[in-house]
KEFI-681777 format. One record per atom (N, C-alpha, C, O): x, y, z; residue in three letters. Coordinates in steps of 0.02 Angstrom, whole numbers, padded with zeros to 5 digits, always signed. Layout:
// residues N
XYZALA ...
This chain:
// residues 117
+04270+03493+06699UNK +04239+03442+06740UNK +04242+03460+06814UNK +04195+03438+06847UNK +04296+03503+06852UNK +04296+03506+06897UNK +04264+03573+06935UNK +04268+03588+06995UNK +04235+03604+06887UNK +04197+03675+06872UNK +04110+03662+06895UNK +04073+03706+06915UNK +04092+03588+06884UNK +04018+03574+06882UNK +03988+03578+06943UNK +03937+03609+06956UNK +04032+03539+06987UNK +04007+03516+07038UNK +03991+03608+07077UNK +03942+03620+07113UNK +04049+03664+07057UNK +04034+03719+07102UNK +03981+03744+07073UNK +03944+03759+07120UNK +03954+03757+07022UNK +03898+03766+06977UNK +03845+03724+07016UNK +03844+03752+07071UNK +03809+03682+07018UNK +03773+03656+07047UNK +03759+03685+07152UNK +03712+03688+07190UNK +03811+03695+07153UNK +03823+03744+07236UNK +03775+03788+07227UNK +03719+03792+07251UNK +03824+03843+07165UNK +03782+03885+07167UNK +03703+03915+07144UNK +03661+03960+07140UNK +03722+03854+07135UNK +03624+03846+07099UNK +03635+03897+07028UNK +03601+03948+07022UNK +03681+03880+06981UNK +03670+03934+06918UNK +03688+03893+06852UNK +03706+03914+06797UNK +03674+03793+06887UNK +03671+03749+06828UNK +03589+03767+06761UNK +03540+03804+06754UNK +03615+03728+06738UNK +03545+03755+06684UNK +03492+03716+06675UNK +03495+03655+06663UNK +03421+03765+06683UNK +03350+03730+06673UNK +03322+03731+06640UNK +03342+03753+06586UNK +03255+03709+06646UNK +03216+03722+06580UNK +03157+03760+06633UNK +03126+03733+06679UNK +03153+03846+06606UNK +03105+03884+06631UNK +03061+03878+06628UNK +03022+03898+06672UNK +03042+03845+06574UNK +02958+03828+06564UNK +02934+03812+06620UNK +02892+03852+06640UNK +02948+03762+06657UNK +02921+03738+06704UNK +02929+03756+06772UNK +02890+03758+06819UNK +02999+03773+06765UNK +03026+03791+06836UNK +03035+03853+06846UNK +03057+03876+06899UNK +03019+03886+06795UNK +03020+03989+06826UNK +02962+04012+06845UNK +02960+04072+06858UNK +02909+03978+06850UNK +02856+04036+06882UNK +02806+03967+06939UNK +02750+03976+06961UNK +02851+03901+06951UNK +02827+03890+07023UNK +02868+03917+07088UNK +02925+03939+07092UNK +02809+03907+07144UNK +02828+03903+07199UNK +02894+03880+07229UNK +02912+03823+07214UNK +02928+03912+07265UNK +02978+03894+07298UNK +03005+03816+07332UNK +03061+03791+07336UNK +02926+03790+07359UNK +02935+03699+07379UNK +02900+03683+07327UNK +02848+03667+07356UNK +02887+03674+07263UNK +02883+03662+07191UNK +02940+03644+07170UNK +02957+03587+07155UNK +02986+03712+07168UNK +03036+03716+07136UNK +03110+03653+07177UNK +03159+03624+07152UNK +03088+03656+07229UNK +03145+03609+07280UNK +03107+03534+07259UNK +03148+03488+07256UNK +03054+03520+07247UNK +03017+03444+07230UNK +03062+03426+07180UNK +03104+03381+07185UNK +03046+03482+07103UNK +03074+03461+07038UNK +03143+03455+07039UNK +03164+03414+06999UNK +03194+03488+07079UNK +03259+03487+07091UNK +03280+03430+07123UNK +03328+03401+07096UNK +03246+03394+07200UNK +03241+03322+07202UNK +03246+03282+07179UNK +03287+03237+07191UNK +03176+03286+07109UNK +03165+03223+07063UNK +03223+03223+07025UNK +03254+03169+07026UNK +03247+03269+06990UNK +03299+03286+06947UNK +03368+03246+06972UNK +03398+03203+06940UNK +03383+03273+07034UNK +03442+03248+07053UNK +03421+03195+07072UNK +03434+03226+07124UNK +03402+03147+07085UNK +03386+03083+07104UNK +03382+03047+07031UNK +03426+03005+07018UNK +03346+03057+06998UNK +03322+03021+06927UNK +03373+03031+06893UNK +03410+02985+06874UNK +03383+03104+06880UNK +03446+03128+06814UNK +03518+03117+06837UNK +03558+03072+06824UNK +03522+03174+06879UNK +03620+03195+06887UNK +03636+03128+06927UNK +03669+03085+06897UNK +03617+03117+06984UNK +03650+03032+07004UNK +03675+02985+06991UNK +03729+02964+07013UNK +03628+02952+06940UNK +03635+02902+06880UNK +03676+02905+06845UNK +03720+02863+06846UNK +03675+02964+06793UNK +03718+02975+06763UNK +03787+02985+06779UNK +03832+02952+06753UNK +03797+03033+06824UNK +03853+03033+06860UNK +03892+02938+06885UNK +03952+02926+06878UNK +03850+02894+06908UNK +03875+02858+06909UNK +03889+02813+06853UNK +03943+02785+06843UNK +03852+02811+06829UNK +03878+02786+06742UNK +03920+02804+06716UNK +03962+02765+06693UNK +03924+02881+06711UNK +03989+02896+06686UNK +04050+02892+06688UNK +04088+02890+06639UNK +04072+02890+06771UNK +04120+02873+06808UNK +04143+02801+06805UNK +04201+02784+06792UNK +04096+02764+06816UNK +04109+02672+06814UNK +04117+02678+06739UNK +04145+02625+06725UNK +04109+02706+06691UNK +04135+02688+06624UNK +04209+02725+06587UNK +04251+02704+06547UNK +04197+02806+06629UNK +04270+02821+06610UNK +04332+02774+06661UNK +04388+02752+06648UNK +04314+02774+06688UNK +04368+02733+06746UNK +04407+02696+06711UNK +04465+02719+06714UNK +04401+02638+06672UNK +04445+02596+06639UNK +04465+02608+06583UNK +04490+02562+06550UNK +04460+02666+06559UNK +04512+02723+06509UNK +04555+02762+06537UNK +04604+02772+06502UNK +04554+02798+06606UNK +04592+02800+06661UNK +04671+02766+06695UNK +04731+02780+06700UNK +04622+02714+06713UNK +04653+02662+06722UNK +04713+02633+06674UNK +04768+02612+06689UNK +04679+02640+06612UNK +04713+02590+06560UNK +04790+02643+06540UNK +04848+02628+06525UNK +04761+02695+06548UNK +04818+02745+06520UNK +04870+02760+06600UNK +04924+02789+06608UNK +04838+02736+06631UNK +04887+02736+06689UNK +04959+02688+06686UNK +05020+02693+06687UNK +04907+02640+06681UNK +04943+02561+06692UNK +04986+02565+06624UNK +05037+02533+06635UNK +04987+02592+06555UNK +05023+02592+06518UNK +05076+02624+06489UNK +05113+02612+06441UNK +05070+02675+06536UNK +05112+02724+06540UNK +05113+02756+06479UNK +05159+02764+06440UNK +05029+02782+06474UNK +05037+02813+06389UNK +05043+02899+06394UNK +05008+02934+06431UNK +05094+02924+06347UNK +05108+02978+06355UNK +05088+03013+06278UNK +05071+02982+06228UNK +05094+03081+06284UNK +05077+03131+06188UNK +05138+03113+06151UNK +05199+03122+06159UNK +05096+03081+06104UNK +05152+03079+06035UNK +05203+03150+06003UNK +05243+03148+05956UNK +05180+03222+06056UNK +05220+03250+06026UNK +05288+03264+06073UNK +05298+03249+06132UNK +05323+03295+06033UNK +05392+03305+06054UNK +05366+03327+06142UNK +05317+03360+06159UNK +05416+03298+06181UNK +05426+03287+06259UNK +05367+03247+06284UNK +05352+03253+06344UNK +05343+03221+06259UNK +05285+03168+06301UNK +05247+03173+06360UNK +05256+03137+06409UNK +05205+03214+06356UNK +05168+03227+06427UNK +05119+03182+06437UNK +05083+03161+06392UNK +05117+03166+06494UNK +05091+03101+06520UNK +05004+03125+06522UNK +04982+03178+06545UNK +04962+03065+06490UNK +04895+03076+06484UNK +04853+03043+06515UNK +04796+03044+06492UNK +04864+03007+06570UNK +04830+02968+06625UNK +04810+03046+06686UNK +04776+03025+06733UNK +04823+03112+06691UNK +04810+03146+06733UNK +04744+03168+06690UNK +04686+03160+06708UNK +04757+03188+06651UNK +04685+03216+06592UNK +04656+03175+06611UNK +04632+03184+06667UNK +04644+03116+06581UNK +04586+03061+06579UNK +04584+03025+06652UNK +04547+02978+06666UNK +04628+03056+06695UNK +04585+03034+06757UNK +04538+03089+06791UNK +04502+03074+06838UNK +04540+03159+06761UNK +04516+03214+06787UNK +04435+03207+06782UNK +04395+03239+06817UNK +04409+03139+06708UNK +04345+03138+06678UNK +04329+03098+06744UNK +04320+03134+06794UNK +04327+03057+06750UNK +04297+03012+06807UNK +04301+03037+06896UNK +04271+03014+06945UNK +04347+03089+06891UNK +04354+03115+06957UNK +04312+03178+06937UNK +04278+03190+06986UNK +04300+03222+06890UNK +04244+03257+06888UNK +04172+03231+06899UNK +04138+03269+06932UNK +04141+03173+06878UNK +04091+03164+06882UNK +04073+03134+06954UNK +04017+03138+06978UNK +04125+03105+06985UNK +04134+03081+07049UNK +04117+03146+07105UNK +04071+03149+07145UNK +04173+03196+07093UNK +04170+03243+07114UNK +04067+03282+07130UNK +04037+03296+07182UNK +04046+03286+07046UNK +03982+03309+07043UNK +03921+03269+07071UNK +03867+03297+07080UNK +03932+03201+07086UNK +03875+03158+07102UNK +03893+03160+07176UNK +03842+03146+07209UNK +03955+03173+07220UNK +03958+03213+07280UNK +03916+03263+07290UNK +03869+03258+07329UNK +03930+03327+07249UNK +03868+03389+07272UNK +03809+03363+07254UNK +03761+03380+07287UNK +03804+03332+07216UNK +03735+03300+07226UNK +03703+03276+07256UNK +03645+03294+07247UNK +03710+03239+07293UNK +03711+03213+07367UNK +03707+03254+07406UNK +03658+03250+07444UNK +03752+03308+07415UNK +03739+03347+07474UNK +03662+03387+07461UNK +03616+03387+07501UNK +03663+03424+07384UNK +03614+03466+07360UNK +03535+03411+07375UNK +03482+03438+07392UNK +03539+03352+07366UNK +03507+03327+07398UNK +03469+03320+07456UNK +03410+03323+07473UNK +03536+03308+07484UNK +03513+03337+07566UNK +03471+03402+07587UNK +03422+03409+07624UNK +03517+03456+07541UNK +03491+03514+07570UNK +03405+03514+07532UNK +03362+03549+07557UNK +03390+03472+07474UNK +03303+03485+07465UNK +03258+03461+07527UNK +03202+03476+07546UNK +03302+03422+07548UNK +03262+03351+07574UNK +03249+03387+07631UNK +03192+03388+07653UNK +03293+03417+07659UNK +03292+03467+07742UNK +03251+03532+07719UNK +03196+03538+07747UNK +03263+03566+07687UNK +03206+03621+07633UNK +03134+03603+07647UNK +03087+03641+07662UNK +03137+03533+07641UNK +03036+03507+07629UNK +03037+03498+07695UNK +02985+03515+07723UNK +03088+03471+07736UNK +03057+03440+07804UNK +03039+03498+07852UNK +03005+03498+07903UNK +03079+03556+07816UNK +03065+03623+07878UNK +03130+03623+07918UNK +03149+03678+07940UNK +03169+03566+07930UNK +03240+03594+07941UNK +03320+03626+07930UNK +03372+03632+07961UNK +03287+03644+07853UNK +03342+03693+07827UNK +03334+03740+07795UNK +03297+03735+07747UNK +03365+03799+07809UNK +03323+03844+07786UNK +03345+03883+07711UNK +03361+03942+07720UNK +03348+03860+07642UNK +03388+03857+07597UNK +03347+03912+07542UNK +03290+03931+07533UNK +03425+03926+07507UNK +03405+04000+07479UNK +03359+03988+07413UNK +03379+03947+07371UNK +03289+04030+07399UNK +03236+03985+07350UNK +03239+04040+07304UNK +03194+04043+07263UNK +03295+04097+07302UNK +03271+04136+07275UNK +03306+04104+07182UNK +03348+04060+07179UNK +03274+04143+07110UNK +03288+04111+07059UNK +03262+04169+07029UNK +03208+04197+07038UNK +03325+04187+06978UNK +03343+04228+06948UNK +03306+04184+06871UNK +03319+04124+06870UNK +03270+04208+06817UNK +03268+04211+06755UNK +03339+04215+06710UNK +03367+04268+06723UNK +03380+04171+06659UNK +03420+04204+06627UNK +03408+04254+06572UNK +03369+04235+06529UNK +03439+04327+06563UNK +03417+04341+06522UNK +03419+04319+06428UNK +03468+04299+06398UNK +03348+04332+06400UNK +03340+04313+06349UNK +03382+04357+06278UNK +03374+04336+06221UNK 
């Protein structure tokens, strides 16, 4: 979970080529817009406002592993909701950087590698 958000930095999350490997460079920053606005956002916040009170709950109860020495499981299950938290952060920023991309004030890297087949 805490792996995504640098993935998304580096621009080497995963697409669907069909569409997005043989447009234009401010093409390709539009569909990445819509995406993060419509898709990763949302979700990201959904996910978070719903793991949260499994989090929470294992906090407040002090629930630990049934096996021998008891390691405490409120750090795990808080890592889910602080990952997605974490990712709807770069999102936001990656945001930014389309939004400055289209306006002409940033000057952001368009280049896009094919994975190989």
């Amino acid at each position: 979970f805490l792996g995504a958000p640098m993935l998304l930095k580096l621009n080497e999350h995963v697409r669907v080529d069909v569409i997005y490997g043989t447009r234009e460079p401010r093409t390709r920053a539009w569909i990445d817009l819509v995406g993060l606005i419509v898709v990763l956002l949302p979700v990201c916040a959904v996910c978070a406002w719903l793991c949260w009170p499994m989090a929470h709950d294992a906090y407040v109860q002090h629930e630990v592993s049934p096996s021998a020495g008891g390691l405490l499981r409120w750090p795990v299950k808080a890592a889910i909701p602080a990952g997605f938290v974490l990712l709807g952060l770069q999102g936001l920023a990656e945001v930014g950087k389309r939004v400055g991309y289209l306006c002409g004030t940033f000057n952001m890297d368009t280049h896009y590698e094919r994975p190989v087949q």
